[in-house]
C-alpha positions in Angstrom: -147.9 70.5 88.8 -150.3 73.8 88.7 -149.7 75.9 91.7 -152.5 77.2 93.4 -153.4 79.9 94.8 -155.7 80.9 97.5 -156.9 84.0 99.0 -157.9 84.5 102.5 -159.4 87.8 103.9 -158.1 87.4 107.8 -158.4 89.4 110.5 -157.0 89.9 114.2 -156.9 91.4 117.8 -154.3 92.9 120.5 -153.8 91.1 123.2 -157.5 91.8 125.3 -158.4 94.6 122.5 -156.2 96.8 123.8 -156.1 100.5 121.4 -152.6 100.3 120.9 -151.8 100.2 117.1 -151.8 104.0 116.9 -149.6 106.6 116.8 -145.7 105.1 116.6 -146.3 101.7 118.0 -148.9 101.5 114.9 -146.7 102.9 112.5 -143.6 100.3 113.5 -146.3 97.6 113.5 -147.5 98.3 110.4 -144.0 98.0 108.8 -143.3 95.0 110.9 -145.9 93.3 108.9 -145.1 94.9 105.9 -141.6 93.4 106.4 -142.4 90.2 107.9 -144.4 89.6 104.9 -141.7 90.7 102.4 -138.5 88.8 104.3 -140.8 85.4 104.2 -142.6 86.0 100.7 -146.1 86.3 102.0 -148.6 87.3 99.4 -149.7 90.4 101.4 -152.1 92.1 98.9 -153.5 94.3 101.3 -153.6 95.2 105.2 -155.0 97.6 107.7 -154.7 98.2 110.9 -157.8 99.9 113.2 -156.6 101.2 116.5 -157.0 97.8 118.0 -157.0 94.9 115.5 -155.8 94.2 111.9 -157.2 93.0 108.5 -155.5 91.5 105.8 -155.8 90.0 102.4 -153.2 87.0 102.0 -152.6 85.0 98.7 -151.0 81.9 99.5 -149.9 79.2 97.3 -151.3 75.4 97.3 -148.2 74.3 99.5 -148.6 77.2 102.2 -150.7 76.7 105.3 -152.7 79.8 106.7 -152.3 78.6 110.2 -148.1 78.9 109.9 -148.6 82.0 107.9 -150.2 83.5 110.5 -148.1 82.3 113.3 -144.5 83.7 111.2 -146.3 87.2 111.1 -147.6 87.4 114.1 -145.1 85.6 116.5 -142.1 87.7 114.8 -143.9 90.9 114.6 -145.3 90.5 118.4 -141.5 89.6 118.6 -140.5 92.8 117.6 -142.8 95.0 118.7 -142.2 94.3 122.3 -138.7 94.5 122.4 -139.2 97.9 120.9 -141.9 98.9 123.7 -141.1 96.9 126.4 -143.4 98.9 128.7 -146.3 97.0 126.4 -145.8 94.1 128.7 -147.0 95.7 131.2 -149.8 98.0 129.9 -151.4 95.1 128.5 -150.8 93.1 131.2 -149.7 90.4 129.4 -146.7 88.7 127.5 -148.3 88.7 124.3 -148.7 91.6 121.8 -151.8 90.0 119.7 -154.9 87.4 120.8 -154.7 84.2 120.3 -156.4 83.1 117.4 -157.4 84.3 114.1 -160.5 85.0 111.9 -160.6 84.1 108.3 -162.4 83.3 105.1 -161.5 82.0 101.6 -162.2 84.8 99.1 -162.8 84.3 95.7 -160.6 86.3 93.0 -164.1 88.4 92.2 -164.0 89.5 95.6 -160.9 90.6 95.7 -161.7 94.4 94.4 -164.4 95.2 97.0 -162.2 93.0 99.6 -159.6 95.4 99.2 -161.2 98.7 99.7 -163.0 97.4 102.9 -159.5 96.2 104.2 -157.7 99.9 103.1 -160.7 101.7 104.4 -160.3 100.0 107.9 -158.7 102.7 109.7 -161.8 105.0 108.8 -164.2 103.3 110.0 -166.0 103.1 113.8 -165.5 100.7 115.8 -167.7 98.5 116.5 -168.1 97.0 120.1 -170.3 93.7 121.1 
């Protein structure tokens, strides 16, 4: 059987938007994932963070689900991160580190060039506020 493999540019929030992935919370966040990714053999081809939510470029194989991918990096990461800073519980006024919920599309391998300078030039960007 042919293993395939799909790529999925994905993207998510703190907990209420919150501008919390800066400084040394976003530096231990980002090698949470970084990590997370390695320990569980994500395909994590690229990843950003902005001061208050992340993108990503995932490859994931025919057998993997996108749903559980993203539930492994995000529960253990939230997972680690607040046991780190418990004080986070508080300032964000909740018990979870990230939103609910995910966004995500299917990208094809031609995409993946331009994909991946968007996601690495995340952290320069503005934000952008509805």
């Amino acid at each position: 059987m042919v293993e395939v493999k799909r790529i999925y540019h994905v993207w998510f929030s703190t907990k209420g938007r919150n501008p919390v992935l800066q400084g040394e919370i976003g530096s231990d966040v980002r090698q949470s994932l970084a990590q997370i990714a390695k320990r569980r053999n994500i395909g994590l081809l690229e990843f950003e963070l902005s001061v208050d939510h992340v993108h990503m470029l995932l490859e994931l194989t025919s057998d993997e689900g996108l749903s559980s991918i993203l539930q492994q990096l995000k529960g253990a990461c939230s997972r680690e991160i607040l046991l780190k800073y418990p004080e986070l519980k508080m300032d964000l006024g909740h018990e979870a580190f990230w939103q609910k919920g995910y966004g995500f599309r299917q990208v094809q391998t031609t995409e993946v060039r331009g994909l991946g300078f968007y996601v690495r030039t995340q952290a320069s960007r503005p934000l952008r506020r509805a």
